[in-house]
N, C-alpha and C positions, 0 to 999 in steps of 0.2 A: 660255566655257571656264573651268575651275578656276584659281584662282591659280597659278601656274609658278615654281619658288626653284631654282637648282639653285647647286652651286659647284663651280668649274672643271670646268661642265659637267653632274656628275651632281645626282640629283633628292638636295634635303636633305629628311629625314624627318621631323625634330622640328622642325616650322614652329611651333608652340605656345613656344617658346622662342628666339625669335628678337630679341624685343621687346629684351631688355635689352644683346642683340649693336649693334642698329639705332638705338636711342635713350638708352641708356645707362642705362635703368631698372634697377638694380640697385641693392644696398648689399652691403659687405662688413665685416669685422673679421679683424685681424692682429696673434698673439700667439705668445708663445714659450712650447714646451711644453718643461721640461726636466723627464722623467722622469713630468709629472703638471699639468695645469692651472692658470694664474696663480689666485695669490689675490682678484686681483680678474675673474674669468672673466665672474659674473656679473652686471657691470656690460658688461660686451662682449654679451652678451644682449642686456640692455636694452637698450643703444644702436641695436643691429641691426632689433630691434623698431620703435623710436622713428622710425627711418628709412624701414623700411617703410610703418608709415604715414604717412608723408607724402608718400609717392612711390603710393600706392594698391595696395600688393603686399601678399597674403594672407600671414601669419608663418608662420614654422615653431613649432613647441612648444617650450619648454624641454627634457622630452624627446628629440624627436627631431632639435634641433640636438646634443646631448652625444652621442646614437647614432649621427649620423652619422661625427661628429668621432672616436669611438672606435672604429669599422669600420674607417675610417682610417688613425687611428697605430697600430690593433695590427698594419697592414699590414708597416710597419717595422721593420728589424733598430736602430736610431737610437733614443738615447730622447731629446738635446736638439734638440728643432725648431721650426722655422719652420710655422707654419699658418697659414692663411688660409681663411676661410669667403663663401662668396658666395649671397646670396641671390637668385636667378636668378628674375624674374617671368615667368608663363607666359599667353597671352593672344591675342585677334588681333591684327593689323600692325595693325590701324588705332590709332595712337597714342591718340588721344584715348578710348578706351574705357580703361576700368579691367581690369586683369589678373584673371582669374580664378583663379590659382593660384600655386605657385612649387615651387622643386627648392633642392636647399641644395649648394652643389658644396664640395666640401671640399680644397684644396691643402697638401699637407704635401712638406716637401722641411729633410733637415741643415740645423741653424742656424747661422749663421756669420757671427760677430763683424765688426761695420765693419772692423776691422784697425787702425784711426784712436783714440787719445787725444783729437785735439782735430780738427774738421773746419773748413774756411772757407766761406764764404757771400756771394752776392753779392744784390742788387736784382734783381728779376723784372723785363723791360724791359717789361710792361703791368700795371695796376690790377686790384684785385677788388674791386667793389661787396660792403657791407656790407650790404645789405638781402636779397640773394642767400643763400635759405633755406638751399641745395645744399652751401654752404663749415659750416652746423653737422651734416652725417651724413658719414658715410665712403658715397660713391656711386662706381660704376663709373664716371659722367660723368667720365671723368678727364684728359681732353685737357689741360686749361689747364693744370695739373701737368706734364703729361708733357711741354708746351713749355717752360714754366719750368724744367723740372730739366735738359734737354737744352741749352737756353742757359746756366744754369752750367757745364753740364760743357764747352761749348764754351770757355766763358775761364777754365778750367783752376780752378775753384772745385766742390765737394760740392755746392752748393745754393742754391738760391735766396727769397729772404724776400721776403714777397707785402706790398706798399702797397694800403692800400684807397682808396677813388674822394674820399677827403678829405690825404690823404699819410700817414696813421698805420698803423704797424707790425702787422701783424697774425700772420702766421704763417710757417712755411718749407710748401715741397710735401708736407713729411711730417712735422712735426712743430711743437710749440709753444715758444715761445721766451723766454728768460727774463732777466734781467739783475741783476746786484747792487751798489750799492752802500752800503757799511757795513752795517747793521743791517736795511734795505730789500728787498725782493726784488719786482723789477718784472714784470708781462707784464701783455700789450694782455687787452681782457676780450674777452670772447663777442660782442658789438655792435659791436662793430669788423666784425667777419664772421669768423670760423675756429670749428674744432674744439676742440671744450670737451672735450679730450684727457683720458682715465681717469687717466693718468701726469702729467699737468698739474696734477689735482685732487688727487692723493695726493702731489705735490711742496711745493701748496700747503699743504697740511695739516700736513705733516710740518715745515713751517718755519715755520710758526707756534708748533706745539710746540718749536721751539729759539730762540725768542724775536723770530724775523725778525717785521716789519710787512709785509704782504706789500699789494701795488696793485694790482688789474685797473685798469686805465685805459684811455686814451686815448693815444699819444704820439708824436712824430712820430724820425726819425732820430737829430735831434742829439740826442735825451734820452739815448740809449743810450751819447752820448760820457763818457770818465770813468769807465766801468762796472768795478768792480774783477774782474767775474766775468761772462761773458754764455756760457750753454749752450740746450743744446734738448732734448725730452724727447720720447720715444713709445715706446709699451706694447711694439717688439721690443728696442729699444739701451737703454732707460731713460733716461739723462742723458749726454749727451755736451757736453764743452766746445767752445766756439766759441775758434778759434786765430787765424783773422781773418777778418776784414769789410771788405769792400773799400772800405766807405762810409765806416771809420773809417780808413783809410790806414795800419794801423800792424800789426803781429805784437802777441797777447796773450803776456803770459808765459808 
């Protein structure tokens, strides 16, 4: 007999697009549209790109990721939004075969402020291995996020900051993280294991040009103690202050 998919009972049609439901083969990017696309969009391309292949999912165009994305928001009466693009691979179940195609799904919905000046953060209560390709692309696989972020919100904390499999700081569930003291501006590098975040890199840039010496490192918890300024950064909220850390025991001013 034929293979047999149904959900909650009736037959699903698009069995061709299931792979990234099943095994979490996808990649996405998430950016705030206010009125007209960020300046840095087409580093969001790239990255999308970049992820695709590595995950073995056939790209979308340049082209026809901007046309889908603008089908889209001209859907909307809204012009500052939240968007989200997902590169959906299409293929047979059997995992180990490579996807022969892909669909670009496109989420748009009002964008809407943290509400938060400054958020807190706690310790993720399990490790991410740093050798783990999957922590440098933005991928659907997003469980281990999704426990960590649901465990902070359990002890009444915003988020949670991911240790890698040596005890060094690596990232939050959604965002990169950054610390200052004096003239210094800190954050873990790319080999630690996390996202080489677009708004990371244009953070860094940017304080370089105002004289800061800026670190990718290495570093473990206690470095962060002392820090006159610790925030985090991603391409929807931009920079947001860290107000406390549960690791450091204390309220930032």
């Amino acid at each position: 007999m034929e293979e047999l998919i149904t959900l909650n009972g009736e037959d699903v049609k698009e069995k061709n697009i299931l792979r990234t439901l099943m095994y979490g083969e996808g990649v996405f990017e998430t950016f705030r549209y206010n009125g007209g696309y960020p300046s840095r969009i087409e580093k969001h391309y790239q990255r999308l790109v970049e992820g695709a292949k590595l995950l073995g999912i056939p790209t979308v165009s340049k082209d026809d990721f901007f046309y889908y994305i603008d089908q889209t928001v001209n859907k909307c009466r809204e012009t500052d939004l939240y968007v989200k693009t997902v590169l959906i691979s299409e293929g047979n179940l059997d995992y180990s075969l490579i996807p022969y195609g892909s669909k670009l799904m496109v989420v748009v919905r009002p964008f809407r402020q943290t509400g938060k000046k400054k958020i807190s953060l706690t310790v993720a209560p399990f490790k991410v291995h740093s050798s783990n390709p999957l922590l440098r692309i933005k991928t659907t696989n997003f469980a281990e996020k999704v426990i960590a972020k649901r465990y902070a919100k359990e002890k009444g904390f915003d988020d949670a900051v991911f240790l890698n499999e040596n005890g060094e700081v690596t990232e939050t569930t959604s965002a990169n993280i950054f610390w200052v003291k004096g003239k210094f501006l800190y954050t873990p590098s790319v080999d630690c294991g996390l996202l080489p975040g677009i708004t990371r890199e244009a953070v860094i840039q940017e304080a370089q040009k105002e004289g800061f010496t800026v670190v990718e490192g290495r570093f473990y918890l206690e470095e962060l103690k002392g820090a006159d300024l610790i925030f985090v950064t991603n391409a929807l909220n931009g920079i947001i202050r860290v107000g406390k850390f549960d690791f450091l025991a204390q309220e930032e001013d």
